[in-house]
N, C-alpha and C positions, 0 to 999 in steps of 0.2 A: 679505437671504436668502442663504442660503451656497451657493456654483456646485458645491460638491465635490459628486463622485458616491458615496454610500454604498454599500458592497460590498451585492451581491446575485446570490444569494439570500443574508441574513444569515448570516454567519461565528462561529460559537462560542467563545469563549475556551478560552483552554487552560490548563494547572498545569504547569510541572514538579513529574515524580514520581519519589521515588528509588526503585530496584531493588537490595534489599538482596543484597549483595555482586555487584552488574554496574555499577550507574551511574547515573546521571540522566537520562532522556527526558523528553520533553513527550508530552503530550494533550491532545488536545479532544475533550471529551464532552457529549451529551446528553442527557437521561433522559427517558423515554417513560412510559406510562400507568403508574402501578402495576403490578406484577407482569410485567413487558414480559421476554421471551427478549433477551440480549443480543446484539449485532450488532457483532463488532472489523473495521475494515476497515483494510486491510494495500497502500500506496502503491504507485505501480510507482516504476522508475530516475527520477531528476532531477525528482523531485516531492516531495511531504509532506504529511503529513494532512490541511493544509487545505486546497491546494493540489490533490490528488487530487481530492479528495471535496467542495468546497465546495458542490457543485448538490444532493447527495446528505442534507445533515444535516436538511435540517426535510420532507422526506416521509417519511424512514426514522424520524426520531423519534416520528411519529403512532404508532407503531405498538411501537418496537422502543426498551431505551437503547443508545446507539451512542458506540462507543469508538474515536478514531481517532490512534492513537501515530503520529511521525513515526520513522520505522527508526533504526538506527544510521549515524554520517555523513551522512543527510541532514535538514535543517529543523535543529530543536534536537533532534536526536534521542541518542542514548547514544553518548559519545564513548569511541574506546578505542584503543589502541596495537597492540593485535590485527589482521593481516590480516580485513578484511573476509570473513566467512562469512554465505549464505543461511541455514544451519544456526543461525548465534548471532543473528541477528535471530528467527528463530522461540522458542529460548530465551528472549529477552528477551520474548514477545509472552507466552509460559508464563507466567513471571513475573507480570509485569503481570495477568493476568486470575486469577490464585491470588491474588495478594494484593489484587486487589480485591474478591474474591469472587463473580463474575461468570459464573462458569463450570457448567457446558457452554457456549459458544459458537456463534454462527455466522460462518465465518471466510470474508471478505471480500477476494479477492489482485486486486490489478489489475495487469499485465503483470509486473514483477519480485514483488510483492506477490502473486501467484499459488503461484509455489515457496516463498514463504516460507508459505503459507498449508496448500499439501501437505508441507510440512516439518513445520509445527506440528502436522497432524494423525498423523504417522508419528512424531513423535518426543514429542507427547505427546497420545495419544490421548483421554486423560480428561479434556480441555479441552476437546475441539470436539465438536459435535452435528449440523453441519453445515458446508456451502463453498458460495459462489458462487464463481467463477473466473472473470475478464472478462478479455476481450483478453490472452492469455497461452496459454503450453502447458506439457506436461511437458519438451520441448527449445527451448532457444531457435536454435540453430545446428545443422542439419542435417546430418550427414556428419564424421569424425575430420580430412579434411584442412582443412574449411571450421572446427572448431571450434578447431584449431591456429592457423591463421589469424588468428580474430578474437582468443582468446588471446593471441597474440605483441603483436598489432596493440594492443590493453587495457594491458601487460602495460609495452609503452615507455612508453603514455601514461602510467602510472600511476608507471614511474622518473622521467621528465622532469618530471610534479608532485610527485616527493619533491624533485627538487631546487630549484623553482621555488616551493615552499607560500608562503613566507616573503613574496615578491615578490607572491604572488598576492593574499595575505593583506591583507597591510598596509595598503594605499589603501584597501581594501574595509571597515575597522576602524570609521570615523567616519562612514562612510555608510551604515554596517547602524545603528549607533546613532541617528542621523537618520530612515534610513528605518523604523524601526518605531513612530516617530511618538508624541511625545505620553509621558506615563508610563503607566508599568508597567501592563498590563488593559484602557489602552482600543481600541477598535474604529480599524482602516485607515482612513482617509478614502477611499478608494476602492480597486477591485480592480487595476488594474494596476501599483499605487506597492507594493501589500502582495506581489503577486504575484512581483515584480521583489526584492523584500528576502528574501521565503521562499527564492530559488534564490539569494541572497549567503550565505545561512546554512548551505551545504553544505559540508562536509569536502572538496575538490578531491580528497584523492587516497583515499578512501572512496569517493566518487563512483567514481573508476577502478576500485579496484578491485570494485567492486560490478558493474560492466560485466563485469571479466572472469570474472566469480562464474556471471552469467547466462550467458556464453558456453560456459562448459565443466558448465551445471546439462542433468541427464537423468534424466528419472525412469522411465523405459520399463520399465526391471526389476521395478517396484514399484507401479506406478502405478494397475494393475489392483486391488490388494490392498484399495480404498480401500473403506470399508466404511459410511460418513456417507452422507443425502443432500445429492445435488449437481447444483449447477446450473452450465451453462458459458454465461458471456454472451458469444457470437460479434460481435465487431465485420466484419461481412461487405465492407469496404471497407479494412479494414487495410492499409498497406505495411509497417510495423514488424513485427507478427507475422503470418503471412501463415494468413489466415483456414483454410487447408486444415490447417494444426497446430493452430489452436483447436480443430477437430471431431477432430481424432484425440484428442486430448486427451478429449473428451466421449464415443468412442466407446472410447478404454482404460478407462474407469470405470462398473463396474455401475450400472447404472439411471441413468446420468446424463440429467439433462435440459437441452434447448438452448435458450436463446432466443436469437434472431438480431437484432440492431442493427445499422442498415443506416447503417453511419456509418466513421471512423477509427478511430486508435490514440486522439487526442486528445475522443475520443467522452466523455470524462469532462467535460467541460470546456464542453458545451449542456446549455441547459436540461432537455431535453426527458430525459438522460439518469437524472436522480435519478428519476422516478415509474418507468421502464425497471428501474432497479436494486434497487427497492421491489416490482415484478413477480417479479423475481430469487430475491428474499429470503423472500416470500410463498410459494413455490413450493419453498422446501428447509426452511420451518416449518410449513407442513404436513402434510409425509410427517416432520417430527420429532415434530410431536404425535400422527400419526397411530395409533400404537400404543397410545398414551394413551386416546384417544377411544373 
């Protein structure tokens, strides 16, 4: 009998997909009932689609098909020579669901995966039909001196891993090969071997600069304009986004509604969270069908 522990909740396989004239990402998707509204859900910082969302794929599936691309520079996501932009991951997400044919949307942001999700709806409106928003806000740093700050602070890190990629890289090359175990398609032997290979497969200084992206992202000017419904999932125990900007966040935007998750930043990551984020979703296809009805 074999001692390894099989990832759980089951982890979906994924394709790379090319993005005509942007690149190659990966997905993992699952396809739900016949005729199911589609559900993209969109990673926070130092995660990736499976990685995020892996509690979330087979309750959201009952219901919904669920598309979950890994960003740019992180997981296998779309590599580019381009500074890092919240802006061109929402592009890439446009993409992706035009040429799947998937669209209208329900777009799914988890903490940095939040502004790329108000991004895709502001910059392309005839993709989404809705937003959950968990753990995240319209600013992530408060204040011009504090957003300088963490700025600056991103900004070295992100020169010190241009000069270091190389070094960083290199050792990590036969170990991601190892560690994704087995050929091509099949399943982790367990979640903390696959979990530990997902966060080797990040662009280091994409990673950076995508910290510094969230630091200086504000949508305050605009945020009210948002015209989908929307649901905002309060993580009410947060230290990373501090639960009092998740509710300004739900209380900039018309009709938004809240649900409260009495958990962390890491709240994606228990069980208990996928049926929570199924709650979520239910609750902004409703008032999508609602005019239908």
């Amino acid at each position: 009998m074999s001692t390894a522990n099989p990832v759980e909740p089951p982890l979906p396989l994924g394709a790379r997909v090319e993005l005509a004239g942007r690149g190659t990402t990966f997905v993992r998707s699952v396809p739900g009932p016949p005729g199911s509204p589609t559900v993209v859900l969109l990673h926070g910082w130092l995660a990736s689609g499976g990685l995020n969302w892996f509690t979330a794929f087979e309750p959201l599936a009952r219901h919904y098909d669920v598309v979950a691309p890994d960003l740019r520079g992180h997981g296998r996501g779309l590599r580019s020579r381009r500074r890092f932009r919240l802006a061109d991951c929402a592009d890439d997400v446009a993409a992706l669901v035009r040429q799947q044919g998937s669209g209208p949307v329900i777009a799914v942001g988890y903490s940095m995966g939040g502004p790329v999700a108000q991004l895709l709806w502001r910059r392309h409106p005839d993709v989404v039909s809705g937003m959950v928003l968990c753990a995240t806000a319209y600013r992530f740093v408060t204040g011009a001196r504090e957003r300088f700050i963490f700025g600056s602070m991103m900004a070295t890190a992100a020169g010190t891993t241009r000069a270091g990629q190389l070094m960083a890289r290199a050792p990590l090359a036969p170990v991601r090969r190892r560690a994704a175990g087995g050929a091509p398609g099949t399943r982790p032997a367990n979640l903390r071997a696959w979990a530990a290979a997902e966060m080797r497969r990040h662009d280091l200084l994409k990673v950076m600069e995508a910290g510094q992206a969230i630091g200086s992202y504000n949508a305050r000017r605009w945020i009210g304009e948002v015209d989908v419904p929307t649901t905002v999932v309060v993580t009410s125990r947060d230290r990373a986004i501090d639960p009092r900007e998740q509710r300004k966040l739900a209380a900039a935007i018309p009709g938004a509604v809240v649900h409260e998750v009495e958990d962390g930043h890491v709240a994606c990551a228990k069980r208990e969270f996928g049926p929570a984020l199924l709650r979520a979703v239910d609750s902004v296809q409703a008032r999508v069908a609602a005019p239908a009805a």
